[in-house]
C-alpha positions in Angstrom: -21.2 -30.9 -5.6 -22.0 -29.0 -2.3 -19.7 -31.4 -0.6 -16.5 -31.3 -3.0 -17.8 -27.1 -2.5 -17.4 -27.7 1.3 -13.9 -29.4 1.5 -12.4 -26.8 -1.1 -13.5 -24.2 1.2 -12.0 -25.7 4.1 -8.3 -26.5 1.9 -8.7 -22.3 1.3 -9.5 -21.6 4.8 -6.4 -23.9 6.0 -4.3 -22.7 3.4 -5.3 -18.5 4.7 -4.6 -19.7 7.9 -1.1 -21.1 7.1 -0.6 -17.8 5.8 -1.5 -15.9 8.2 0.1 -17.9 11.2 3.6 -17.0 8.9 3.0 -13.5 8.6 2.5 -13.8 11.6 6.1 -15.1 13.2 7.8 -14.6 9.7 6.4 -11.8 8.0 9.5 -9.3 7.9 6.7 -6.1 7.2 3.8 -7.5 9.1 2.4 -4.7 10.7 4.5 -2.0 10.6 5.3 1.6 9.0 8.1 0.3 6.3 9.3 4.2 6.3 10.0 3.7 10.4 14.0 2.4 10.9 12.8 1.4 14.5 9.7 -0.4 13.2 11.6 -2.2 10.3 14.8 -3.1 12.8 12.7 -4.3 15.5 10.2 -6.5 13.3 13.2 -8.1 12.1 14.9 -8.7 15.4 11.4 -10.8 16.2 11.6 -12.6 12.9 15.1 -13.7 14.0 14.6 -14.2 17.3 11.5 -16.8 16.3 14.1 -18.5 13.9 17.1 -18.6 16.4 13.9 -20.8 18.6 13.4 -22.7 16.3 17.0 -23.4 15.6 17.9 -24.5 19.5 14.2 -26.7 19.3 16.2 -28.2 16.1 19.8 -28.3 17.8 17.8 -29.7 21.0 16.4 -33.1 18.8 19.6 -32.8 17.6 21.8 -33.4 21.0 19.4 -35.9 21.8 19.7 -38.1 19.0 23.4 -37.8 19.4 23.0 -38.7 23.0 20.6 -41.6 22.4 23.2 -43.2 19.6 26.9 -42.8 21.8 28.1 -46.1 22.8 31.1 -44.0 24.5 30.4 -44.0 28.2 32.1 -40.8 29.1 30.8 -39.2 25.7 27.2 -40.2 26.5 26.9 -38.9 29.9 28.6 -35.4 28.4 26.2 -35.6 25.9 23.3 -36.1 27.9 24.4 -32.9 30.2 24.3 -30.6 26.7 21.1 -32.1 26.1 19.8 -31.4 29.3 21.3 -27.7 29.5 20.2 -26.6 25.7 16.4 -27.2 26.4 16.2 -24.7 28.9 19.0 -22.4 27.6 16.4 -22.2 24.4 14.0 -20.5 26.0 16.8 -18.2 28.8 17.8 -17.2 24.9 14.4 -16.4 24.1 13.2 -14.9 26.7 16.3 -12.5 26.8 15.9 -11.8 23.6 12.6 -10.5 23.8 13.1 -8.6 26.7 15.5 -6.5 24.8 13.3 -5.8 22.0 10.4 -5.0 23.5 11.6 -3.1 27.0 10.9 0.2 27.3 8.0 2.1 25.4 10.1 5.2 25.3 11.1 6.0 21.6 14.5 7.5 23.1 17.4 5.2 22.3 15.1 2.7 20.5 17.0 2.5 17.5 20.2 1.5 19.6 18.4 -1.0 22.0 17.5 -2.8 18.5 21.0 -2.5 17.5 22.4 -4.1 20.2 19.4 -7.3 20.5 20.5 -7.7 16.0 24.3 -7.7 17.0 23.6 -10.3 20.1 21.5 -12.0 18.0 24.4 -12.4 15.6 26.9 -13.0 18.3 24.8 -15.8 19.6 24.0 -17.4 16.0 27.9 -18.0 15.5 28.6 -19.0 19.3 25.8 -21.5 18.9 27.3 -23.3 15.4 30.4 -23.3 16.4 29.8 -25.1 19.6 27.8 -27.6 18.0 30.1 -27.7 15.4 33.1 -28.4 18.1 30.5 -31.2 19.8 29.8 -33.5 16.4 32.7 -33.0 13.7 33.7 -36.3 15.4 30.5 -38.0 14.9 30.4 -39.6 11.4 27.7 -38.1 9.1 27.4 -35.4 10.7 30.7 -33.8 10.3 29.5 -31.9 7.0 26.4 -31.3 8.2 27.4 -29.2 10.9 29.7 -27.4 8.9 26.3 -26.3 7.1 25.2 -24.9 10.0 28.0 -22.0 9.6 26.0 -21.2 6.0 22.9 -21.1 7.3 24.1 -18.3 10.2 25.3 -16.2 8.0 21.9 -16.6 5.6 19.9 -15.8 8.4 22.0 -12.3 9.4 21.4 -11.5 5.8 17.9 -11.5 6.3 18.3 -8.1 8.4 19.1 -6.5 4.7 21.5 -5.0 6.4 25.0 -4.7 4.4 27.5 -3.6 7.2 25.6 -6.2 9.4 26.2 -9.0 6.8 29.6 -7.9 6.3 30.8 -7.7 9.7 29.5 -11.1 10.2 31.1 -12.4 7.4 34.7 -11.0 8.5 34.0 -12.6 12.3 32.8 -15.9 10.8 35.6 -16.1 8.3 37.9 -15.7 11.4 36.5 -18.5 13.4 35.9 -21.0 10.5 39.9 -20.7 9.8 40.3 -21.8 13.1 38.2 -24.2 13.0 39.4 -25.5 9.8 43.4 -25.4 11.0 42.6 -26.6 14.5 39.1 -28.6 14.8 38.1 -30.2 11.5 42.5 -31.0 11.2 44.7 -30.9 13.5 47.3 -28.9 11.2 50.7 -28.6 13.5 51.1 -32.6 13.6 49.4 -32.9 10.1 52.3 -29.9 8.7 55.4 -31.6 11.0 54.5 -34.8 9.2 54.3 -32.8 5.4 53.4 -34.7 2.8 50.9 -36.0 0.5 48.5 -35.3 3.8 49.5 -31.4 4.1 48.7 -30.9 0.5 45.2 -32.6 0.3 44.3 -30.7 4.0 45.6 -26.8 2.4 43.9 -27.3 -0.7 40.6 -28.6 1.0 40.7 -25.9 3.7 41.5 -23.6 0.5 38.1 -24.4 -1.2 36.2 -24.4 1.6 37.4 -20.8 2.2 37.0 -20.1 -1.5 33.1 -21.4 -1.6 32.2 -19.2 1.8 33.6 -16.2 0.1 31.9 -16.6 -3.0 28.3 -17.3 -0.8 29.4 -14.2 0.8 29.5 -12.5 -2.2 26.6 -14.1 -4.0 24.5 -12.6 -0.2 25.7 -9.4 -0.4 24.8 -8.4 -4.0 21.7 -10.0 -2.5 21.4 -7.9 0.3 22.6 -4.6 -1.6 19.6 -5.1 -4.2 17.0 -6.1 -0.9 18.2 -2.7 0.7 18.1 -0.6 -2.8 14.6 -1.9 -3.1 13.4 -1.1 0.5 15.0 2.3 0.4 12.9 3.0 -3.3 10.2 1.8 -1.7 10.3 4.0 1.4 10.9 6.9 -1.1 8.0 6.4 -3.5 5.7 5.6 0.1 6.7 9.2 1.7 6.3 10.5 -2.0 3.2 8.7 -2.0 2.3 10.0 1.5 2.8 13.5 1.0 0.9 13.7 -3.1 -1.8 11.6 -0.5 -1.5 14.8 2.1 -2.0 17.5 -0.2 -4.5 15.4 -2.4 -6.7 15.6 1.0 -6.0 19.5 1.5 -7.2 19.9 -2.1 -10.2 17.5 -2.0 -11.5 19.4 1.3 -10.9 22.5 0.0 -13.0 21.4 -3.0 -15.4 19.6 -0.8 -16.0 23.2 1.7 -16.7 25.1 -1.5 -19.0 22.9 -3.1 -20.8 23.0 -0.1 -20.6 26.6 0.6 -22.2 27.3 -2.7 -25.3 29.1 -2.5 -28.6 27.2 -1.5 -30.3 28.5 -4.5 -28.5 26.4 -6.7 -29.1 23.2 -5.4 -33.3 23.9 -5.8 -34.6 20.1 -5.9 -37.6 20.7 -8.1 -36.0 22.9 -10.4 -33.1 20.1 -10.9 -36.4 17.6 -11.7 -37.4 20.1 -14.5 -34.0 20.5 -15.7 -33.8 16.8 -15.4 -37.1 15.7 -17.6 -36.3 18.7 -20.5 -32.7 17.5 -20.5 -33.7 13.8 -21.3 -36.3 15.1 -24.1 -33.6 17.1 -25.5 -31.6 14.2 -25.3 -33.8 12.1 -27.2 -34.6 14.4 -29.9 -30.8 14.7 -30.4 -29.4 11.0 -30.5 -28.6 10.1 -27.5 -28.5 6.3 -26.9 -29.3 4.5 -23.7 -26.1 4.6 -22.0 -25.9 8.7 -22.8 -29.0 9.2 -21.5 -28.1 7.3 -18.3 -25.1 9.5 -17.7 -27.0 12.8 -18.4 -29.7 11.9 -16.3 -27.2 11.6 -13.8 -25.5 14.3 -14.4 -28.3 16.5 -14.5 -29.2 15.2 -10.9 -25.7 15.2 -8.9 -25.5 18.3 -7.3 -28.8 16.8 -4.9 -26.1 14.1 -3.9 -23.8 16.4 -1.3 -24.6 14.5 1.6 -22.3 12.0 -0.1 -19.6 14.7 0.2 -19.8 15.4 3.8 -17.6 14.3 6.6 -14.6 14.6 4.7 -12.9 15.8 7.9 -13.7 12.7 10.3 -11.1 10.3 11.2 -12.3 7.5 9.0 -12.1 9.4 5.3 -9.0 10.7 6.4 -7.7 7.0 7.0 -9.0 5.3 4.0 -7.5 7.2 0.6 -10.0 5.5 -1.8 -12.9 7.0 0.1 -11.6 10.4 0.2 -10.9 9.9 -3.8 -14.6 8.8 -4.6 -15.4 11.6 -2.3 -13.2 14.0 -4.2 -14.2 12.9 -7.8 -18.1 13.1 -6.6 -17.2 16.7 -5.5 -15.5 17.4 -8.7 -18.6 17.0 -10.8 -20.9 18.3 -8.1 -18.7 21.7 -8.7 -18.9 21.3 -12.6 -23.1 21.4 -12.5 -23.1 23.9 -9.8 -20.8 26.0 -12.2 -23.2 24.9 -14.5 -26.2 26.7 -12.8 -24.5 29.7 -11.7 -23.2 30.5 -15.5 -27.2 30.2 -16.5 -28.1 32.6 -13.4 -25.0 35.0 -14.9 -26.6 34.7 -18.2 -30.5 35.3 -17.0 -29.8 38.1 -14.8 -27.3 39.8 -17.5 -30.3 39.7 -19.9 -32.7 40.7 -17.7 -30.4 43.7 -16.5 -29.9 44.5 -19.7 -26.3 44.7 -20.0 -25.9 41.1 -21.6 -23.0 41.8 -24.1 -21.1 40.8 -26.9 -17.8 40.9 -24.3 -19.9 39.4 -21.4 -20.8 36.5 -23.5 -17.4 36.1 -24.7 -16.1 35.8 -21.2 -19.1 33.4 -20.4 -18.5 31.3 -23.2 -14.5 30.8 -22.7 -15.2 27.5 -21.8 -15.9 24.8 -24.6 -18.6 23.0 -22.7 -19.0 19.0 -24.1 -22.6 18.7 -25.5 -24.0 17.0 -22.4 -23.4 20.0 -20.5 -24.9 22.3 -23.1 -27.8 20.7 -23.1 -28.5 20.9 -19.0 -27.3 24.3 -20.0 -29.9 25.0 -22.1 -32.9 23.3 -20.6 -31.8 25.1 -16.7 -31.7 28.4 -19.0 -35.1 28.0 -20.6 -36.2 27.0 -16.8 -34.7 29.9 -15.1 -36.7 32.3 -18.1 -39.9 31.1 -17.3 -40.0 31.2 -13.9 -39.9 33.6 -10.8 -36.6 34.7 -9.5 -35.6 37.0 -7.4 -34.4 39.8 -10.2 -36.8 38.9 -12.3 -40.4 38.1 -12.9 -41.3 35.0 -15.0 -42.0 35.2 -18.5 -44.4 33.4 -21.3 -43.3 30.3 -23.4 -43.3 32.9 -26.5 -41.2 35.5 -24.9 -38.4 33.2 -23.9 -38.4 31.8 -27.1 -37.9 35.3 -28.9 -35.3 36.2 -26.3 -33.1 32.8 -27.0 -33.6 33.4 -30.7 -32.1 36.9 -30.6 -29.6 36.6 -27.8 -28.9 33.1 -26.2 -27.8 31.3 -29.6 -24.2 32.3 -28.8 -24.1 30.2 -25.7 -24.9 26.4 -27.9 -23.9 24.6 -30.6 -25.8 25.4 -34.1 -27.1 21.8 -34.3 -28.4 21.8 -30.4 -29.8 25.4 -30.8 -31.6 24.5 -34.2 -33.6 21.2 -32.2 -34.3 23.0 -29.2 -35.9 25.4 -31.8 -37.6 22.7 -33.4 -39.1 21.7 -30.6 -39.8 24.3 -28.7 -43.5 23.5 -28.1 -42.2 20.2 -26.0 -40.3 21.7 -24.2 -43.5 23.9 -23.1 -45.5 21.3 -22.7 -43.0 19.8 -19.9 -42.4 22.6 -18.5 -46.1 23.2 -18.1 -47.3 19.9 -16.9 -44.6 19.3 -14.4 -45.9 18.8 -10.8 
């Protein structure tokens, strides 16, 4: 079992590698900003130039086979000489080719200097066919073959996605494959002085041949129009996606840097355990389940948790989106209990002062709080009545209890209020024997 484990393993590793070695030399958006022209342009310029290497490797074997199979003397040694000369020129090709990608780390003029290495790489791509073309449509078997070759050029400049690039090609190889067909694959002037039965089968064949490489012309260009429709939306919805991502950070830190500039008091860590061991009772006595009781002990707890919040300005939140969003969304309910704990130190000191009104408590109350925050609500509040604060002094279990009978029912829902009532000595009893 550990073995069979092993190999499969080893297939996934080899198969990641694969992968990665042709994203590598193939991958058309492998490491780069798909919103940059330059970027985009020049990754595909090496994506072509690694397939044009690969083509003169191929056309290479190619001239070599040719070579080893002529029993033509004079043929043979010619053959041998192209053999010779295209290994080397592969790699002149290559080389030149990369030099005029990559020279120069000046952004000034870039977009031109890739320009120019796609339309030499074009240039070169037809040059290449059509001299092998010219060297084997005499050698049978491979007449048709070659004559591929001129299909497969043109498939590779589509792979720029570029539709006036495609279409310029198309116009120059059209051109050179009616040449080709009138004065290479036939020899037309001795073939149209003799007329005949000959001169109709040549027109109608050069006619469909013709015909077919307009219609894969055609069928490559919708191909490329929908390629380049899809990279532009792309790039659109990524600089959308950049800029919601831009102000989404603005926002967050702004969110962040008030949450933390929120006064000490209200992040008091063994008032938040007090709050926290009431809140669960309360919890309890009103229905809460396991899960519930989970999240409002949580809750209860989270503003103790900024240090998770901080560094939202260093390089590597400001790289990483999800981080920045976790850190956000932590913030956001940080903000909620801290709003949380300043409405019960609104309410207590507007008792206290004595100018707790019907109005004030409207205005307090605007918000519907959800019945987990009532209840941290309600146990901070009973909390805050007890004990010391700086406008006020603390206060007996039965005081309190008279004061939220007569004035802090407003601020809870009737069923909440009425079980807090009911258990009122508990909720002493906590508060009393907390440590």
């Amino acid at each position: 079992m550990n073995k069979q484990k092993r190999e499969n393993k080893k297939k996934i590793d080899v198969v990641k590698w694969g992968k990665s070695l042709f994203s590598r030399f193939f991958g058309f958006e492998e490491g780069i900003d798909i919103t940059n022209d330059v970027e985009v342009l020049k990754r595909r310029n090496i994506v072509i130039k690694n397939i044009i290497l690969l083509s003169n490797i191929f056309y290479f074997f190619l001239m070599l086979i040719v070579s080893i199979v002529s029993t033509n003397r004079n043929d043979q040694i010619f053959n041998w000489v192209v053999t010779a000369a295209t290994f080397p020129l592969t790699f002149v090709i290559n080389y030149f080719l990369s030099t005029l990608i990559h020279k120069g780390k000046s952004e000034e003029g870039e977009l031109a200097k890739q320009q120019i290495a796609m339309y030499f790489a074009s240039v070169y791509l037809f040059i290449s066919a059509t001299l092998f073309y010219l060297k084997v449509h005499n050698v049978v078997g491979l007449e048709t073959f070659a004559y591929l070759l001129f299909f497969y050029v043109i498939t590779v400049i589509s792979l720029y996605q570029a539709k006036r690039a495609l279409l310029n090609g198309s116009l120059i190889l059209f051109s050179i494959l009616t040449i080709v067909h009138f004065f290479v694959t036939y020899n037309s002037p001795q073939i149209i002085n003799n007329g005949g039965e000959q001169m109709k089968l040549m027109l109608v064949d050069i006619g469909l041949r013709s015909i077919i490489f307009i219609i894969y012309v055609v069928v490559l260009y919708a191909i490329v129009s929908i390629g380049e429709y899809m990279h532009h939306e792309r790039v659109f919805e990524l600089q959308k996606r950049r800029l919601v991502e831009t102000d989404f950070h603005s926002f967050s830190t702004d969110l962040i840097n008030s949450v933390l500039a929120s006064p000490k008091s209200l992040f008091n860590q063994r008032k938040a355990y007090q709050v926290h061991d009431i809140s669960i009772f309360l919890g309890q006595v009103s229905g809460y389940n396991d899960k519930e009781l989970e999240e409002l002990k949580e809750f209860s707890l989270v503003h103790l948790r900024t240090d998770e919040i901080k560094d939202s300005e260093s390089d590597e939140i400001k790289g990483d989106f999800n981080i920045l969003k976790q850190k956000s969304e932590l913030a956001a309910i940080i903000s909620r209990r801290i709003q949380l704990a300043q409405k019960v130190e609104d309410i207590a000191r507007a008792q206290t002062e004595g100018i707790l009104s019907d109005q004030m408590a409207k205005d307090l109350n605007r918000l519907d709080e959800p019945l987990e925050s009532q209840i941290i609500l309600l146990a901070d509040l009973y909390i805050t009545m007890r004990a010391v604060e700086t406008y006020k002094r603390p206060l007996n279990h039965a005081i309190v209890m008279k004061i939220f009978e007569e004035e802090f029912d407003i601020f809870f829902s009737r069923n909440l209020f009425q079980r807090f009532m009911a258990y009122h000595n508990d909720f002493a009893k906590i508060y009393n024997n907390f440590n």
